[in-house]
C-alpha positions in Angstrom: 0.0 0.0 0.0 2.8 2.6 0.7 4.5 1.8 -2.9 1.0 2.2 -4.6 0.7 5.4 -2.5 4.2 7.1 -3.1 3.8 6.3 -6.8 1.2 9.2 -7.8 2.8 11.5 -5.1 6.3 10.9 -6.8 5.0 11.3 -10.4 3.2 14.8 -9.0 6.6 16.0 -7.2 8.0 15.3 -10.8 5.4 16.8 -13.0 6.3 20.2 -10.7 9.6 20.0 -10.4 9.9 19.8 -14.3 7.0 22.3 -14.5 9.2 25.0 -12.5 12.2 24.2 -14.4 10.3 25.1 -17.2 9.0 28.4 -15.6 12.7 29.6 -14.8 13.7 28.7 -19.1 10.7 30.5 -20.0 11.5 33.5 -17.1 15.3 33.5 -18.7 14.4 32.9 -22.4 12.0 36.3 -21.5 14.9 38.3 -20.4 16.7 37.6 -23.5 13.9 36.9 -25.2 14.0 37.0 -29.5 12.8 40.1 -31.2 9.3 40.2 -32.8 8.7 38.7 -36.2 7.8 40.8 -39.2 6.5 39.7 -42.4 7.8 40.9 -45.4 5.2 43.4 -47.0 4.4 43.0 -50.5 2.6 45.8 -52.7 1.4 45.2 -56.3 1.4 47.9 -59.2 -0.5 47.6 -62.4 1.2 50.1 -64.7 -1.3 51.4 -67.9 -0.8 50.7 -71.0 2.1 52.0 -72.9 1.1 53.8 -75.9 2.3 53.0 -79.5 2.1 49.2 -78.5 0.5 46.4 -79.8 -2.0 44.9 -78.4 -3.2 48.5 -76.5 -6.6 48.2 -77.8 -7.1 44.6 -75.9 -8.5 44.4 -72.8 -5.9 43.9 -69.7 -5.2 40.4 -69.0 -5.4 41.8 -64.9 -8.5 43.5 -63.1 -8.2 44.9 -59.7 -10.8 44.0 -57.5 -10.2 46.1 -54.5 -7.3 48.1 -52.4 -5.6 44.5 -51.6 -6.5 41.9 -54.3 -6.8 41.3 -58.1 -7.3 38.6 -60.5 -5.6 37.4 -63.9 -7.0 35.3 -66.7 -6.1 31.6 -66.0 -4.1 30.6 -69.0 -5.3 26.5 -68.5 -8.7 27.6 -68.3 -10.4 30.7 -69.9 -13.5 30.4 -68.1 -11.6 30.8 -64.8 -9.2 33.2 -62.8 -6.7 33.0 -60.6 -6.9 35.3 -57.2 -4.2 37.0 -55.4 -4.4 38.9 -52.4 -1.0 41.8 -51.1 -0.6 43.7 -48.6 -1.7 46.5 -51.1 -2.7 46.7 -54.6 -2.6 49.9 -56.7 -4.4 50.4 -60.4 -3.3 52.0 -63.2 -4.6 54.9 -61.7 -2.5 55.2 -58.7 -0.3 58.0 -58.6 3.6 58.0 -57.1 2.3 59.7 -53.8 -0.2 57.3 -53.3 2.5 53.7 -53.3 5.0 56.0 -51.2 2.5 57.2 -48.6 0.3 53.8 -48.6 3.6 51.5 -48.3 6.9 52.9 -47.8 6.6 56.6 -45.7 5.5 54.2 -42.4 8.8 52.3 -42.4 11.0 55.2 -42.3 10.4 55.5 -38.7 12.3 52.2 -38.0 15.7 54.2 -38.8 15.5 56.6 -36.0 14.7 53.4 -33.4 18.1 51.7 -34.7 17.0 49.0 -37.3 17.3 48.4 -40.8 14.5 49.0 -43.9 14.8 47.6 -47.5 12.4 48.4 -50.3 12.8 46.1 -53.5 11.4 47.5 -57.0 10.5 44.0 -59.1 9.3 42.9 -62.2 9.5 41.6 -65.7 11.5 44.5 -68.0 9.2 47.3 -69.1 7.1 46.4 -65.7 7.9 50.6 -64.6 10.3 49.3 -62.2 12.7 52.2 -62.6 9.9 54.8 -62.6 8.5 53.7 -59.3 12.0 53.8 -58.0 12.7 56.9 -59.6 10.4 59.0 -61.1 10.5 62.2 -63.1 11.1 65.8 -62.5 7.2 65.7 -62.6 6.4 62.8 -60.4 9.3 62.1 -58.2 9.6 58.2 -56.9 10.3 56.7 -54.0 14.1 57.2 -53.6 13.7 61.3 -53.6 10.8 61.0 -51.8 11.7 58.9 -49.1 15.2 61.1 -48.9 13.6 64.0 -48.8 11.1 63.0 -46.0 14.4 61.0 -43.9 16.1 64.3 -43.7 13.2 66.1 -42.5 13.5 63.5 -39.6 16.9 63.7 -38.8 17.0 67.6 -38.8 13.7 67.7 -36.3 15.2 64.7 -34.2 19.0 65.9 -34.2 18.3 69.7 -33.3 19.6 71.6 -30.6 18.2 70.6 -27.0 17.3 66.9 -28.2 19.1 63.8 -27.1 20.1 62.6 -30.0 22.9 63.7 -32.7 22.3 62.4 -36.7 23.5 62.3 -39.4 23.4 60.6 -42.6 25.4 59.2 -45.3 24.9 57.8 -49.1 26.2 54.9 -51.1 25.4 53.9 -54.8 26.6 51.1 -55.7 25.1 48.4 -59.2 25.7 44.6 -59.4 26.5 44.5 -63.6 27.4 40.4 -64.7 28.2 39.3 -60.8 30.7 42.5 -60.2 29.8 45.0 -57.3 30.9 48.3 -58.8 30.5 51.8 -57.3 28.7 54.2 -58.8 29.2 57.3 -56.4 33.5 56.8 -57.9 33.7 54.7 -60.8 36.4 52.2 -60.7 37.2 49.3 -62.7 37.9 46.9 -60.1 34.9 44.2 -58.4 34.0 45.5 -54.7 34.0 42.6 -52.4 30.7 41.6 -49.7 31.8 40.7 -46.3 30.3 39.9 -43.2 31.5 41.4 -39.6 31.2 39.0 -36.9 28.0 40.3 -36.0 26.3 38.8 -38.7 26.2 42.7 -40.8 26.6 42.7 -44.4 29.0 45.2 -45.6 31.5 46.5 -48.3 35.0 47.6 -47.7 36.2 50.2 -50.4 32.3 51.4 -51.1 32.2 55.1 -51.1 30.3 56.7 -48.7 28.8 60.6 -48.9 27.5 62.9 -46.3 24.6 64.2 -46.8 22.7 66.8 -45.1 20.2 68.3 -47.2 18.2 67.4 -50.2 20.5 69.6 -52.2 23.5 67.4 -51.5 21.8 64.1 -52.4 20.8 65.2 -55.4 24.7 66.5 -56.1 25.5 63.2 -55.4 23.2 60.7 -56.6 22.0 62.4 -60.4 25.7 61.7 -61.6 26.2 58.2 -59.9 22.8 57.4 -61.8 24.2 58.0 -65.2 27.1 55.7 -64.4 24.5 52.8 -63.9 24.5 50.5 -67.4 21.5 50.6 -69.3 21.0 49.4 -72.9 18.3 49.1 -75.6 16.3 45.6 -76.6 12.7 45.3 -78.1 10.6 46.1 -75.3 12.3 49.0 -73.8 15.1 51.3 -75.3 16.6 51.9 -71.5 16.6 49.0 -70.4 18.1 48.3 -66.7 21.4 46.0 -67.5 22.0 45.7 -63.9 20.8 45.7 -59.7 21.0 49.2 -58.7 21.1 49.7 -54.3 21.5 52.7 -52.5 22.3 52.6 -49.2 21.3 55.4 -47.2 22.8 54.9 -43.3 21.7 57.0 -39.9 23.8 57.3 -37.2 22.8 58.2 -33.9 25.0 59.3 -30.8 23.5 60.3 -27.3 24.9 63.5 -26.0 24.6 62.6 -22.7 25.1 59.5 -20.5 25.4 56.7 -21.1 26.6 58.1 -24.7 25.1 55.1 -26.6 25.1 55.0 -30.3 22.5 53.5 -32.9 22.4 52.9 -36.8 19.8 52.4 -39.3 20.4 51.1 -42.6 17.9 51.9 -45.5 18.2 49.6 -48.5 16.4 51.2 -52.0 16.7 48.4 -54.9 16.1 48.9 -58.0 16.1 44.9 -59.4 16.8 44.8 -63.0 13.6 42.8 -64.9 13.4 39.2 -66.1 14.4 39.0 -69.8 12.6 36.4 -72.1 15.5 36.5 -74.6 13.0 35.4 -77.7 11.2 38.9 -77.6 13.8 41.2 -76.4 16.2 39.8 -79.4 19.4 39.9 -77.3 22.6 39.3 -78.8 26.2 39.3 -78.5 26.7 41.2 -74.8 22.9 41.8 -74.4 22.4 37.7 -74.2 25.2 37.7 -72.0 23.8 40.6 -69.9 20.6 39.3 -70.0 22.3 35.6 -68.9 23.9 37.2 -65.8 20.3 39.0 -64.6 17.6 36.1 -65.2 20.2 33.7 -62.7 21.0 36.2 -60.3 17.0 36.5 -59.9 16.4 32.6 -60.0 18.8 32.3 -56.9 17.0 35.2 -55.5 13.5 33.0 -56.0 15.8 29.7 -54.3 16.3 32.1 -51.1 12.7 32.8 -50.7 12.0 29.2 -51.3 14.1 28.0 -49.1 12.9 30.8 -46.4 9.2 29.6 -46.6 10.7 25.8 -46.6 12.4 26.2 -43.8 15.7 24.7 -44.9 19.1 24.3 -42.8 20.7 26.1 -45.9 19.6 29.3 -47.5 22.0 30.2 -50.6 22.6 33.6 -50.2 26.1 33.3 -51.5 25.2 31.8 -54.6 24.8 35.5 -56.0 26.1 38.9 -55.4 22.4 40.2 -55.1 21.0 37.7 -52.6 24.1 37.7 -50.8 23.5 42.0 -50.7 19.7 41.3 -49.7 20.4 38.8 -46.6 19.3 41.5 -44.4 16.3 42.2 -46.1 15.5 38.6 -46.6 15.1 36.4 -43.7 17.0 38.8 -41.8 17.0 42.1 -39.5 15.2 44.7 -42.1 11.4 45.9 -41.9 11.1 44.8 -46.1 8.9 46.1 -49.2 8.2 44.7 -52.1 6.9 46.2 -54.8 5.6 43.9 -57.7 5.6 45.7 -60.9 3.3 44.0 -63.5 1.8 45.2 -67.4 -1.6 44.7 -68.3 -1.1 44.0 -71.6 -1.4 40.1 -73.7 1.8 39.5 -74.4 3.1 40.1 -70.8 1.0 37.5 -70.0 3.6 35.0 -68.4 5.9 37.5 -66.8 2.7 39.0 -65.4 1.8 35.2 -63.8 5.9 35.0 -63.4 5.8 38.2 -61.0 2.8 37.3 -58.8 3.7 33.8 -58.0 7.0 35.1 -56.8 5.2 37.8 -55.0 3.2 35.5 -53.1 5.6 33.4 -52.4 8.0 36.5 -50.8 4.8 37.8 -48.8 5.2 34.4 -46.1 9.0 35.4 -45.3 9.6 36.1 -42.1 12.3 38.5 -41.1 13.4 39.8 -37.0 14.5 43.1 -36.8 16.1 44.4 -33.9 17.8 47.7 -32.8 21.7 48.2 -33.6 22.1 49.8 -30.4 26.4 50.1 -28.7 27.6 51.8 -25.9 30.7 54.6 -26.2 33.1 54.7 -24.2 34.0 58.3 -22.8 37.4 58.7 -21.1 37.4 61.8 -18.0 39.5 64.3 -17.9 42.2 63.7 -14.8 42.3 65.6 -11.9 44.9 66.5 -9.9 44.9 66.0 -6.5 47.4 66.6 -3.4 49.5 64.0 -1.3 47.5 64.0 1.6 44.4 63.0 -0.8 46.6 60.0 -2.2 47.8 58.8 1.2 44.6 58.5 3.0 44.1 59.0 6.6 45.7 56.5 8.2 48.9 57.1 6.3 49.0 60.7 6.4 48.5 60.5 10.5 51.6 58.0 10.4 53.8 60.9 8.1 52.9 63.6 11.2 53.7 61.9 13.8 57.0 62.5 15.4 58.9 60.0 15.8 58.4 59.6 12.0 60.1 63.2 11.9 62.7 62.7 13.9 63.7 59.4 12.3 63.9 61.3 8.6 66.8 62.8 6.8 66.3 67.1 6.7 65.1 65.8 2.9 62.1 64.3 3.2 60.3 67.3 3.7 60.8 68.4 -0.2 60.9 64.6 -1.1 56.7 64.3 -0.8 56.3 67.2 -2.5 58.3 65.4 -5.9 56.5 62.4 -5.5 52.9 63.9 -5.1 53.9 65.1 -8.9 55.2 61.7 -10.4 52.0 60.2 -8.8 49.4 59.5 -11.3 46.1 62.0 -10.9 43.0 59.6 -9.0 40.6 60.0 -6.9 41.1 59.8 -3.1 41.9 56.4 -2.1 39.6 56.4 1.4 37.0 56.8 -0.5 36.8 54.7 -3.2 35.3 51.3 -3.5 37.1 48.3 -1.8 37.0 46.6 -5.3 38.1 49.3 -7.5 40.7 50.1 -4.9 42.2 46.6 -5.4 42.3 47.0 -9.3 44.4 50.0 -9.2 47.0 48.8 -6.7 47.0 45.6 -9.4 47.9 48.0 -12.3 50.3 49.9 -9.9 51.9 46.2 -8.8 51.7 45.6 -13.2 53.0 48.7 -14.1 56.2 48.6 -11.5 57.4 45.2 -12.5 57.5 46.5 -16.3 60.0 49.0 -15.4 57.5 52.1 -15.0 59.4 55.5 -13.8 57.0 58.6 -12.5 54.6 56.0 -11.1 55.4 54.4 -7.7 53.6 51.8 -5.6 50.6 53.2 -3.5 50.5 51.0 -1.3 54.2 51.7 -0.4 54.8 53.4 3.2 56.6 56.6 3.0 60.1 55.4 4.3 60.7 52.9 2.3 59.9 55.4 -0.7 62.6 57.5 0.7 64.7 54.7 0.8 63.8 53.6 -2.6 64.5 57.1 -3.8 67.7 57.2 -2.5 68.7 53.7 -3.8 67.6 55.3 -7.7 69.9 58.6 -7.0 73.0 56.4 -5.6 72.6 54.2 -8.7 72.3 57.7 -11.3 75.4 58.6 -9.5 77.5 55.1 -9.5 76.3 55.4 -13.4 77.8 59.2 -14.6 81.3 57.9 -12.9 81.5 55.0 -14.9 80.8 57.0 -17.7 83.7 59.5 -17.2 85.7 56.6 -16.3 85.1 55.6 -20.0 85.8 58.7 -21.7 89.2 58.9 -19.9 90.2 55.3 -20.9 89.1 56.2 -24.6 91.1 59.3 -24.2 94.1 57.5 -23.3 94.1 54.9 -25.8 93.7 57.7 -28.8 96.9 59.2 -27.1 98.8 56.4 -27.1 98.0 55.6 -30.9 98.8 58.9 -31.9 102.4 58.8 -30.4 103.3 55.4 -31.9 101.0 54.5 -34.8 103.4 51.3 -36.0 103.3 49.5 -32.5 99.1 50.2 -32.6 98.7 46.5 -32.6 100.9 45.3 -29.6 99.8 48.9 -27.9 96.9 48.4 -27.0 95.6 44.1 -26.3 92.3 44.9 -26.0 91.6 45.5 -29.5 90.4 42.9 -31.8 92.5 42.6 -34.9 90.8 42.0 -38.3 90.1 39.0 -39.8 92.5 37.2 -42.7 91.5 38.8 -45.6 89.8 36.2 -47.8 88.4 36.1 -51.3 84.8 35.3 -52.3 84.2 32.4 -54.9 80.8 33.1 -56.8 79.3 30.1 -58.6 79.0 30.2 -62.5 75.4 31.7 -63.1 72.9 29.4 -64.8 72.0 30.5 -68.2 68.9 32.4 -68.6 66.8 33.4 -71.6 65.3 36.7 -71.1 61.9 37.7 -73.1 62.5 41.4 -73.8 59.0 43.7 -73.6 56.9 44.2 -76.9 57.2 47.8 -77.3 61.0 47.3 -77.4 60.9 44.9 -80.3 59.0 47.6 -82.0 61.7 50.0 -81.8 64.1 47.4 -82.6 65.5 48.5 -86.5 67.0 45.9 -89.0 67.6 45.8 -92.0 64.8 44.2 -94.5 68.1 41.8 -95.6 68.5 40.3 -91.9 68.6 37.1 -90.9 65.5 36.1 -88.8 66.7 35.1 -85.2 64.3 34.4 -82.3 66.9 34.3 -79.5 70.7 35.5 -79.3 73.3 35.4 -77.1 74.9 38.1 -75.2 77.7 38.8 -72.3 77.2 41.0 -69.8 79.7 41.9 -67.7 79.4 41.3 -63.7 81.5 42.7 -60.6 83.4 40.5 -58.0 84.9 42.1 -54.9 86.4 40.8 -52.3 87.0 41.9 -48.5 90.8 43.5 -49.6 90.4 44.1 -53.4 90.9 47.4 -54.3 89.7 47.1 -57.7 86.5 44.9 -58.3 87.2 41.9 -60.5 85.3 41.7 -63.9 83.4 38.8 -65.1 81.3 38.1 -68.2 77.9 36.7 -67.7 76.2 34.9 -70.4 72.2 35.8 -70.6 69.8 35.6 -74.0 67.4 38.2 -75.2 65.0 38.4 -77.6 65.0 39.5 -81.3 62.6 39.4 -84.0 63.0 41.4 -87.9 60.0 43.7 -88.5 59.1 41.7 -91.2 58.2 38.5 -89.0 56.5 41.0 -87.0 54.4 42.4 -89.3 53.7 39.0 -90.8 52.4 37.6 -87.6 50.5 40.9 -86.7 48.9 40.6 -89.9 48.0 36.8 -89.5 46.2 37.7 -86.3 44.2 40.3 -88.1 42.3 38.1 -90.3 41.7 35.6 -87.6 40.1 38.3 -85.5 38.2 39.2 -88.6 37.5 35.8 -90.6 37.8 33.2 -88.3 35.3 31.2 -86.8 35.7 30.8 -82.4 36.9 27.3 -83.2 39.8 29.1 -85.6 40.6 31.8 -82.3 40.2 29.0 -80.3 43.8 28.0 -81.6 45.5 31.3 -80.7 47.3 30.7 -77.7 45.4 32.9 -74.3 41.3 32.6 -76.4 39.4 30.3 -74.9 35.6 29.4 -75.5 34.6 32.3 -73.9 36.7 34.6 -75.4 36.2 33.6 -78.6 32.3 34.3 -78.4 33.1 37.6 -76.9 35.0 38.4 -80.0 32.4 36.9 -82.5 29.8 39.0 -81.0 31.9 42.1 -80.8 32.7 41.7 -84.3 28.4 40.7 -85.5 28.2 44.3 -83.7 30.8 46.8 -84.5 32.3 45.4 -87.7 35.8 44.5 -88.7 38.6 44.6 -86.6 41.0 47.5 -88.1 44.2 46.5 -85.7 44.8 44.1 -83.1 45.0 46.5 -80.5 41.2 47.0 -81.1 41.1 43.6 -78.8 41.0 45.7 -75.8 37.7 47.1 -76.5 35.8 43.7 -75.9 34.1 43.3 -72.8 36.2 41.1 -70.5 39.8 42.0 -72.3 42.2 43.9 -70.6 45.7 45.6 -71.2 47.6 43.2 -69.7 46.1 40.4 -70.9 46.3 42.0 -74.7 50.3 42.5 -74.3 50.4 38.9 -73.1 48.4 37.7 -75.9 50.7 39.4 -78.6 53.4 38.0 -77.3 52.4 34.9 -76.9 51.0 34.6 -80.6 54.4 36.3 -82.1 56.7 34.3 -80.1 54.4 31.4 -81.9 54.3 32.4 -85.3 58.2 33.6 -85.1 59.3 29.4 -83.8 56.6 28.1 -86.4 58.8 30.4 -89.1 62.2 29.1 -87.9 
């Protein structure tokens, strides 16, 4: 009976002990508990039709049905429709005030708490992507608009009298073909994405602009924005060729304790469009360009799947634009998206393309959270006397007495030298017990590295005396054995100068020199050395000359040893390279007409053109014509100098051995 009886009261003093362990996780995890969720917002925009077109007398294959949801034409069956339902949806109607106020004004308050914001512009190409982003003179987009409002902020939060200090700074930055380039200073060269070990995605080398008026952003950002590549297909004669961001950043520092500091990252995106190569008739570098944009968005529609899957890995580093967007996918941003769609037939599929990808985006979850640090403020020292450094009890013990009569007649100007090697802190009585104990530490730390003008506190004032005394006894012992020196130096230069043959047996201490000896250098290894191209060029021979690829030179070379007086001379033999002007031209002109009538199997057999190369050059040639020299080579896309100098040589030095 008492086993059957302790059973359930066991299992009950169980059930509550693992009950209030659980209360004490959940109490802790609540302390530190995860930020909120917020779902990434998605808005929808139906341009109108585009004038001139075909197909703009046909009814739109999309029909809003209110402020949030529309429907499209089911392309399996006619009879039906497919429903989608945003976070907004604005008509052809809607005007740029209305999809900046409705969606993107109410996140800009997240900056000025300390967390990030991201609004994406996407679409197929001719979508309006660019004029939602942008805008005209006229109707202004978001990026002005939001900039313009985000100063306004700053200025009313960072005034005079107000916690806070702001300010704000710009970069502009485009992903063309995989490369991070920077608009705001143009430079050849791919910027790099890192990540600090905070988890913050960022750019080393990207410019960065301070802004504090409308005024300077627009210095700044209307010539970055003709840097960004655009290009002409079928469907739209500026087309986007590339991901433009800007990143507009707001720093925040308290004025007053505890000094912490905040910053808020705003991400604009301007997503170049899908590109159904079949209508846009790309060629040559627009394929290519086109290539490099429809995969960097397919990886971009793998993150979001993965996000809604809720798979171990999300492959953010699979691209340079999803690896730039992991904060505002999945991560710590307050996100918009903005679907840009066409009304029109023959959009159809992109139009189907866009929604499914915006409904899939809308169930991403992201955390923000506030990028809050603390600063570190250093106070100015204060002086203070030696009675202040002592303390009580020690400064009682320095006036009694027998502590008086014990003392040299110096120690009375002795504490008044140490009180000023002493460092300036506060008055040791009163300080705490522990922060007490960690300054006597750094005292005891900074004595045994050899410290001077700092002496132990905790030291009682005769053996500082005695200490002192030691340091002045050791100064002196060191000047006499200084003069000491000098006169035995003296001495010695005496005694040279009266007898300069006996020097040696003079004076014992001296070290003699070492038996002269001679140096052996080995017998160099011959070496053929390739001279530069531009030297062949000036190279002048007769049209009569024997063609010779290499020849054989001497070249003198030095040998000294330790007593020489004059160096010994020594021929080297080295090789350099030489090639007639005719050979030259001859090969020069052989690559010519491969540029220009081969096939890329033919350039495939110049030496440094591989498969890719060789396209690049068919396609440049399909474009801009004939190639007139082969210096013209640098002017393909994904050629540069260096590689064209090593290409010629390459190619000459072959032709030239084929010739011999």
């Amino acid at each position: 009976m008492d086993a059957v009886g302790t059973a359930p009261r066991r299992r009950r003093e169980m059930a509550a002990a693992i009950s209030g362990a659980g209360r004490c996780r959940l109490s802790k995890a609540g302390a530190g508990r995860r930020p909120p969720p917020a779902r990434v917002r998605v808005a929808v925009r139906l341009r109108p039709f585009v004038d001139g077109t075909d197909g703009a007398g046909d009814p739109p294959c999309v029909r809003g049905l209110d402020s949030c949801s529309l429907e499209i034409a089911n392309w399996r069956n006619h009879q039906e429709t497919l429903k989608y339902q945003f976070d907004a949806f604005y008509g052809e109607k809607s005007s740029q005030q209305d999809i900046y106020a409705g969606s993107v004004q109410p996140i800009l308050r997240h900056l000025l708490e300390g967390q990030n914001a991201s609004v994406l512009a996407y679409g197929p190409t001719g979508a309006g992507k660019t004029h939602t982003m942008l805008g005209s003179p006229e109707q202004p987009g978001v990026i002005p608009r939001a900039l313009m409002d985000l100063l306004q902020l700053t200025r009313e939060e960072g005034g005079e009298g107000r916690p806070w200090a702001l300010s704000v700074t710009m970069s502009y930055l485009e992903i063309y073909q995989e490369k991070v380039l920077d608009l705001l200073d143009p430079a050849p060269g791919d910027l790099v994405i890192r990540e600090d070990c905070r988890g913050n995605i960022l750019i080393p080398g990207l410019t960065q602009k301070p802004i504090t008026s409308f005024a300077d952003f627009e210095r700044h950002f209307l010539p970055a924005s003709r840097n960004r590549t655009v290009g002409a297909t079928r469907l739209n004669q500026r087309s986007s060729r590339s991901h433009a961001v800007l990143l507009v950043k707001v720093d925040q520092r308290e004025r007053l304790a505890p000094f912490r500091q905040r910053e808020g990252k705003l991400y604009l995106i301007d997503l170049a469009g899908s590109e159904d190569n079949r209508r846009t008739g790309n060629k040559g570098l627009r394929l290519k360009e086109s290539g490099a944009i429809n995969s960097s968005l397919f990886v971009l529609g793998k993150v979001v799947d993965a996000l809604n899957q809720g798979l171990p890995r999300v492959p953010y580093r699979d691209s340079k634009l999803t690896r730039l967007l992991q904060d505002s996918l999945g991560g710590s941003a307050h996100s918009i998206l903005i679907a840009n769609i066409a009304p029109e037939r023959r959009f159809y599929l992109d139009t189907v393309s866009a929604l499914n990808f915006a409904a899939r985006s809308k169930e991403v979850v992201n955390r923000p959270f506030t990028n809050e640090s603390l600063q570190l403020r250093v106070l100015a020292p204060v002086k203070l006397s030696q009675k202040e450094l002592l303390g009580p009890s020690e400064a009682k013990r320095a006036r009694s007495p027998e502590e008086e009569g014990i003392g040299s007649p110096e120690p009375p100007a002795a504490p008044a030298s140490a009180s000023q090697e002493l460092s300036p802190l506060q008055k040791l009585s009163s300080m705490d017990p522990a922060v007490l104990e960690r300054l006597l530490s750094l005292d005891r730390l900074l004595g045994s590295q050899g410290s001077q003008g700092t002496h132990g506190l905790n030291t009682p004032r005769r053996e500082r005396m005695v200490l002192m005394k030691t340091m002045e006894e050791k100064d002196l012992e060191i000047e006499r054995l200084k003069m000491k020196q000098k006169e035995l130096e003296a001495k010695v230069l005496a005694q040279e100068a009266v007898d300069p043959k006996d020097k040696e047996n003079s004076s014992p201490t001296m070290l003699r020199p070492l038996a002269c000896r001679t140096v052996t250098i080995a017998k160099p290894l011959k070496k053929a050395v390739v001279m530069p191209l531009q030297l062949i060029q000036e190279q002048v021979a007769s049209p009569s000359a024997e063609i010779h690829i290499l020849k054989k030179r001497g070249r003198k070379r030095k040998l000294e040893s330790l007593d020489a007086s004059e160096p010994e001379e020594k021929a080297e033999d080295c090789w350099e390279l030489q090639i007639s002007p005719e050979l030259l031209a001859h090969g020069r002109q052989k690559i010519l007409d491969l540029l220009n009538e081969g096939s890329a199997r033919d350039l495939r057999s110049l030496q440094r053109i591989g498969q890719k190369k060789a396209q690049l050059i068919v396609g440049w040639r399909e474009l801009h014509g004939p190639f007139s020299q082969v210096e013209d080579l640098e002017r393909v896309e994904g050629i540069s100098g260096k590689q064209m100098e090593s290409f010629l040589k390459a190619n000459i030095l072959g032709l030239a051995a084929s010739q011999r």
